[in-house]
C-alpha positions, -999 to 999 in steps of 0.1 A, spaced: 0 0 0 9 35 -6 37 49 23 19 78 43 53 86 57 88 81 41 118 83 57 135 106 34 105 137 45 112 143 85 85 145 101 81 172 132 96 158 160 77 143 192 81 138 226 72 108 241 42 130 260 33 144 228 32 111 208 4 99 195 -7 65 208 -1 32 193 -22 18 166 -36 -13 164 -1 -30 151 -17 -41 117 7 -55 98 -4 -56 61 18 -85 46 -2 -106 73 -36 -95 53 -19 -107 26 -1 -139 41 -38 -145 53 -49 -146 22 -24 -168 8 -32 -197 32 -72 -193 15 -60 -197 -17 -36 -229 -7 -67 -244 9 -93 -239 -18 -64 -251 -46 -58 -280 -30 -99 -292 -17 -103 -286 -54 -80 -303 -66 -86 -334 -46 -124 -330 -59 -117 -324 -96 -82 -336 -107 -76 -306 -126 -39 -292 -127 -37 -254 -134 -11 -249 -162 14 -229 -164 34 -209 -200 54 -244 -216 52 -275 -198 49 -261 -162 18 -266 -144 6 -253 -104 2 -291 -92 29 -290 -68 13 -258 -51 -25 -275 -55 -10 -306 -36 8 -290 -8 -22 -265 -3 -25 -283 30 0 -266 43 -27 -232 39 -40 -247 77 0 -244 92 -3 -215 81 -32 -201 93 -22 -214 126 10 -195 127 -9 -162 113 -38 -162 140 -10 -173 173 11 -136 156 -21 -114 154 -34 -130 190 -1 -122 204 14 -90 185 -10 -62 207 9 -81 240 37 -79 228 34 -42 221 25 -39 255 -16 -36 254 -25 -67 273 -66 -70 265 -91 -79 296 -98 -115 297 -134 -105 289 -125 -84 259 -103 -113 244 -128 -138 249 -153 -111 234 -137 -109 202 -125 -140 193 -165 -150 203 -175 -126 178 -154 -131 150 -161 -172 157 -194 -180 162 -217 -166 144 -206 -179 109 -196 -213 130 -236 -214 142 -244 -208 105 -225 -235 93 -236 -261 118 -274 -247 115 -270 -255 76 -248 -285 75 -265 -299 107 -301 -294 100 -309 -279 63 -282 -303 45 -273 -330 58 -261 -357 29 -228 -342 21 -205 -360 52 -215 -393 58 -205 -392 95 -223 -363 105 -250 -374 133 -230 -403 133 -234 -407 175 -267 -388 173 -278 -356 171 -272 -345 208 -239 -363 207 -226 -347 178 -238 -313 181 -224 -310 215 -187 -324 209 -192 -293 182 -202 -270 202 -177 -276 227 -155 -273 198 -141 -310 204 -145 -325 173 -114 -332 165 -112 -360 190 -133 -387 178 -131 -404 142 -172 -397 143 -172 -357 144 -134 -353 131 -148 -350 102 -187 -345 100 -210 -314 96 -183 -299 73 -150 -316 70 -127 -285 80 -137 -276 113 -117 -301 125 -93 -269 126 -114 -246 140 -117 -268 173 -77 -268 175 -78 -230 167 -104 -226 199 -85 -251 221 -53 -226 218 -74 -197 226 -84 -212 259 -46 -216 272 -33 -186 253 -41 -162 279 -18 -182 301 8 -187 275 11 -152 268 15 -138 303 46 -161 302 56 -159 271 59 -122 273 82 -124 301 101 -157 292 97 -153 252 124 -176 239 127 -204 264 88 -200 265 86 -205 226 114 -232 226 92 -256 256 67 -249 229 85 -266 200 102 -290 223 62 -305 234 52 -304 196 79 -320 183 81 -350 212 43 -354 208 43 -357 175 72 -383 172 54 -401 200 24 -403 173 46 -413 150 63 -440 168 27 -455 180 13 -453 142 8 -486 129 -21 -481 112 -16 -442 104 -13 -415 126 -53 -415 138 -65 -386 145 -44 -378 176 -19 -363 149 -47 -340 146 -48 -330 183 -37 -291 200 -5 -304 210 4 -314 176 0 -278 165 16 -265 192 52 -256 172 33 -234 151 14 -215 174 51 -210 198 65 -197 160 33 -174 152 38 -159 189 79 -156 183 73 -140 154 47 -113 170 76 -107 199 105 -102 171 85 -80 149 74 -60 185 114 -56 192 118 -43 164 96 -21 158 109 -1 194 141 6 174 128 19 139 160 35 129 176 5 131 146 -15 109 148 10 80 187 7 79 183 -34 69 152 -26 50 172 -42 20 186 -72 34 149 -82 49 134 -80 16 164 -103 3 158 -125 33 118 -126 24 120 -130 -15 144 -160 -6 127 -175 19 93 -174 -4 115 -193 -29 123 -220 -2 87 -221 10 79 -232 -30 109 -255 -31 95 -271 3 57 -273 -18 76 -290 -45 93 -315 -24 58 -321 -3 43 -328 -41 77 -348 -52 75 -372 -24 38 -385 -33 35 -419 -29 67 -428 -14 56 -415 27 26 -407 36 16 -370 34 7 -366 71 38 -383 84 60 -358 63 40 -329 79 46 -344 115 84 -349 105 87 -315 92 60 -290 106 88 -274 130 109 -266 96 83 -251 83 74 -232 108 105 -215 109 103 -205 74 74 -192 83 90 -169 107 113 -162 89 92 -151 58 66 -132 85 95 -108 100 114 -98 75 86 -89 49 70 -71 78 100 -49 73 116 -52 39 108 -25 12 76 -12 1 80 -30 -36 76 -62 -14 50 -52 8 31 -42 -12 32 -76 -33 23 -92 -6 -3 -69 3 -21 -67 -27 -57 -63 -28 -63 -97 -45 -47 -112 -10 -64 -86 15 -97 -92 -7 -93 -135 -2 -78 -122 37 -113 -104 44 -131 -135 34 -111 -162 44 -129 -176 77 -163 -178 56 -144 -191 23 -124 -217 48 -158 -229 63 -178 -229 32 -155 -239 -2 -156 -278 8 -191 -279 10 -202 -261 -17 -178 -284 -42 -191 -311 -23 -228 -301 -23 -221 -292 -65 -212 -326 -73 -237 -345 -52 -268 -322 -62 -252 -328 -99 -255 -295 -105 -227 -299 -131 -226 -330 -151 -199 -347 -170 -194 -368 -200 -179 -397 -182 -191 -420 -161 -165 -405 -133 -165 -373 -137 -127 -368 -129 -121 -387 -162 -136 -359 -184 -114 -330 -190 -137 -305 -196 -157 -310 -168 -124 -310 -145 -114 -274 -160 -151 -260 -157 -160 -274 -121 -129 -263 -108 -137 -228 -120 -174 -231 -118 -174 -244 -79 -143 -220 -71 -161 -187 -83 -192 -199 -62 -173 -205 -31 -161 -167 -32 -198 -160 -39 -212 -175 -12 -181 -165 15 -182 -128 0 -220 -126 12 -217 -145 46 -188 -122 53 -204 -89 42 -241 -101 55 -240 -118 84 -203 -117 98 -194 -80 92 -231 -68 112 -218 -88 141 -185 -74 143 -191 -40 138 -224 -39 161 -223 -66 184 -250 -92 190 -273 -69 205 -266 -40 179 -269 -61 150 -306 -78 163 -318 -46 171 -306 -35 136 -324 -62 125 -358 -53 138 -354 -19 127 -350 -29 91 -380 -48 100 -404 -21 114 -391 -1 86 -396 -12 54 -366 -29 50 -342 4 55 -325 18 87 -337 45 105 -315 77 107 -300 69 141 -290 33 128 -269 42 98 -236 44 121 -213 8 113 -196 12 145 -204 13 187 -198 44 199 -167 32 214 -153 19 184 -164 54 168 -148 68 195 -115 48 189 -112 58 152 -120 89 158 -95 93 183 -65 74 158 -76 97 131 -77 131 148 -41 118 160 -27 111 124 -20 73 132 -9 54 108 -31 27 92 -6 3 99 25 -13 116 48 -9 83 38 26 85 42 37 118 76 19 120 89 49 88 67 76 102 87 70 137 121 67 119 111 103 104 101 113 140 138 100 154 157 120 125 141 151 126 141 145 166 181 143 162 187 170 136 162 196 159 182 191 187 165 160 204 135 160 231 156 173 258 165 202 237 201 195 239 220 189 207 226 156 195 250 140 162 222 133 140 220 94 132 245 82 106 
C-alpha cells in the first residue's frame, strides 16, 4: 500500500508525551499472508475434488502448489497465534473478557451458520455427520471437540476439524502469553520441544496411520510458539525503527528467498507423493516449516515497500477479508455441487472428463467466493461492527421499517469503536505497523537534527 510517511521527509519531532498513541499493530503483509493460506486451501480441496492441474506458460503446471495447499491450515495457525499475540507484545495486554469477546464474535456466528445449515438444512454431504446422534454430535461441536473422535473429526463440514484446535489454543493462550511475554524464547522453545516429542510419540505409536491424535492441540503447538515468536520479534523491532529502516534491503532479500524455499519445500511435499505418507512428512517436518514461516513473516513485515506491497495486494487482502467464511464454506459447496449434480460430466466418473475438471474447478471455485463474499459482508461484518445486541436490534429496525435503517442506525460502528477511530484519526496514526515503524524513523531523525527531546543537541543518526 501506498507509504503515508517516508523516511526521506522528516517529520516534526515528538516527545514521548506528545506522541500519538499506538495503533492497532496491523501489519499488512499478514492480510496478505492470510490470504495466501485461503487460496492454498481452496487449490488443494479442489483439486482433490476435480483432478484438474492449473497450467502454467510451456510445460509447467501449479500441481505441486494444488497438492501442498495443506499446508494453507500451518499457516493459518501461525498467522492467527502472531495477530493473537502482537498487541501483548506491544505492550496492550486485552481484559480477559474483551479477548474472549472478540474472538466469540469473530467465531461463532458464521460457525452457528455453518452447523445450522450443514447440521439441520443439508445433511447428505458428510456421511459421518450425526454419526453418534444428534445430541452427541452437536455438543462435541459446540464444545468445539470434534477433532477427537473419528465420528465428528470429520462431520457437519470436514474442516472444522481446525477450527476446534484454533479454539483449544485460545483457551490456554491467555496463560501462555503472560509467560511468554516475560520468558519469550525459552517459552517458545518448551513450545516446540512438546510439539515435536508429541508428534514423534504419534509417529512412533502409528501402525495403522497416525489416527487422529496427529490432529490434536499439541500437535500444532510448534506453530502457534513460531506465530507468537514472530509477533515478539516484529514488537522488538519495531521499538528501534531507525535501526529496521537501515536493513530494509537485506529483509526484503531474506523474504524474497525465503518465499523461494517455501515453494521448493511445496515441491518436495508434491515430489514425495507416494513414497511417505503426506501426514507423516508434515509431523516430520512442521517445525521446519514453521520456521520458514517466521522467517518469511519478520522480515517482509519490514523489507521495502516493492515487497509489501506484493504481498499486500488487494487480490490477497480481498481473499484475507473472506477467508474464515471461504475456509468454512468452499468444501461444502464443491461437495454439495457434485452430489446435487448440478454440473454433469461426460464420463461416467466425472474426474475422467477434461472439460468437466477445468469447468467445475472454476465453476465451484467462483461460487465458493460468492457464497463466503455474502456471509462475510451479510452476516459476519453486522456482528463485528455492532455486536450481538446492535446487530438484532438493527435487524428489527430494518423490519419495522420497510426494510431500510432509520436515521440513528446508519452508524457501522459502537460508539466506542467510533470513538476509537475517531480518536486514531484526529491523531494522524498510521493505518498500519509498516507505517508507523517509517513515520517513527522520520520522528527519530528530525528529533536528532532539531536538537532532540531534551533540547540539547545531538549527532544526528548516521
Amino acid at each position: 500500500m501506498p507509504d503515508s510517511h517516508t523516511a526521506t521527509t522528516p517529520a516534526p519531532a515528538t516527545t514521548p508525551e506528545a506522541a500519538p498513541k499506538r495503533s492497532t499493530e496491523h501489519v499488512l503483509v499478514m492480510d496478505g499472508l492470510r490470504g495466501i493460506a485461503i487460496v492454498l486451501v481452496v487449490l488443494f480441496h479442489y483439486w482433490q475434488m476435480s483432478f484438474y492441474v492449473i497450467p502454467l506458460p510451456g510445460k509447467y503446471d501449479l500441481q505441486f502448489v494444488q497438492y501442498s495447499g495443506f499446508l494453507g491450515v500451518e499457516l493459518f495457525f501461525f498467522i492467527s497465534a502472531f495477530c493473537l499475540f502482537l498487541p501483548v507484545a506491544s505492550g496492550r495486554v486485552p481484559t480477559l473478557k474483551r479477548f474472549a469477546y472478540r474472538r466469540a464474535i469473530k467465531i461463532l456466528p458464521s460457525y452457528f451458520l455453518a452447523l445450522l445449515v450443514f447440521g439441520f438444512l443439508i445433511t447428505d454431504l458428510y456421511p459421518s455427520t450425526w454419526e453418534h446422534g444428534k445430541f452427541a454430535d452437536l455438543l462435541m461441536h459446540l464444545l468445539f471437540l470434534q477433532n477427537m473422535t473419528d465420528a465428528t473429526h470429520g462431520s457437519f463440514i470436514g474442516v472444522l476439524w481446525s477450527l476446534a484446535v484454533e479454539v483449544q489454543f485460545y483457551v490456554f493462550f491467555p496463560l501462555l502469553a503472560w509467560v511468554f511475554v516475560r520468558r519469550p524464547l525459552p517459552t517458545a522453545a518448551v513450545m516446540i520441544a512438546i510439539s515435536v516429542f508429541y508428534r514423534e510419540w504419534n509417529r512412533d505409536g502409528a501402525a495403522d496411520g497416525l489416527g487422529i491424535q496427529a490432529d490434536f492441540l499439541p500437535a500444532f503447538l510448534d506453530l502457534f510458539a513460531y506465530g507468537m515468536l514472530a509477533a515478539w520479534m516484529v514488537a522488538w523491532v519495531r521499538r528501534r525503527p531507525l535501526a529496521a529502516m537501515r536493513v530494509r534491503a537485506p529483509l526484503t532479500a531474506v523474504a524474497v528467498l525465503t518465499f523461494v524455499v517455501i515453494l521448493f519445500v511445496f515441491d518436495w511435499a508434491e515430489a514425495i507423493r507416494g513414497n511417505i505418507e503426506t501426514g507423516v512428512w508434515q509431523s516430520e517436518n512442521r517445525a521446519y516449516i514453521g520456521a520458514l514461516f517466521t522467517m518469511l513473516a519478520v522480515a517482509s513485515a519490514f523489507a521495502l515497500p516493492q515487497w509489501r506491497a506484493v504481498l499486500g495486494n488487494r487480490v490477497l487482502v480481498f481473499f484475507s477479508t473472506i477467508s474464515y467464511n471461504l475456509y468454512l464454506w468452499h468444501q461444502a459447496v464443491g461437495i454439495f455441487i457434485i452430489k446435487r449434480d448440478w454440473w454433469p460430466a461426460d464420463t461416467p466418473v466425472a474426474t475422467d472428463d477434461p472439460q468437466w475438471r477445468w469447468s467445475f474447478f472454476l465453476v465451484a471455485v467462483a461460487a465458493s467466493i460468492a457464497v463466503a463474499t455474502l456471509v462475510t459482508y451479510l452476516f459476519e461484518r453486522p456482528f463485528l461492527h455492532h455486536g450481538v445486541r446492535g446487530t438484532l436490534a438493527r435487524g428489527q429496525a430494518r423490519l419495522r421499517n420497510g426494510g431500510k435503517l432509520p436515521a440513528g442506525f446508519q452508524s457501522i460502528e459502537t460508539p466506542s469503536e467510533h470513538a476509537d477511530h475517531k480518536a486514531a484519526e484526529e491523531a494522524g496514526e498510521p493505518a498500519s505497523l509498516e507505517e508507523e515503524v517509517e513515520a517513527e524513523a522520520a520522528a527519530a531523525v528530525a528529533e536528532a537534527e532539531v536538537g532532540g527531546p531534551g533540547g540539547k543537541a545531538e549527532p544526528a543518526a548516521t
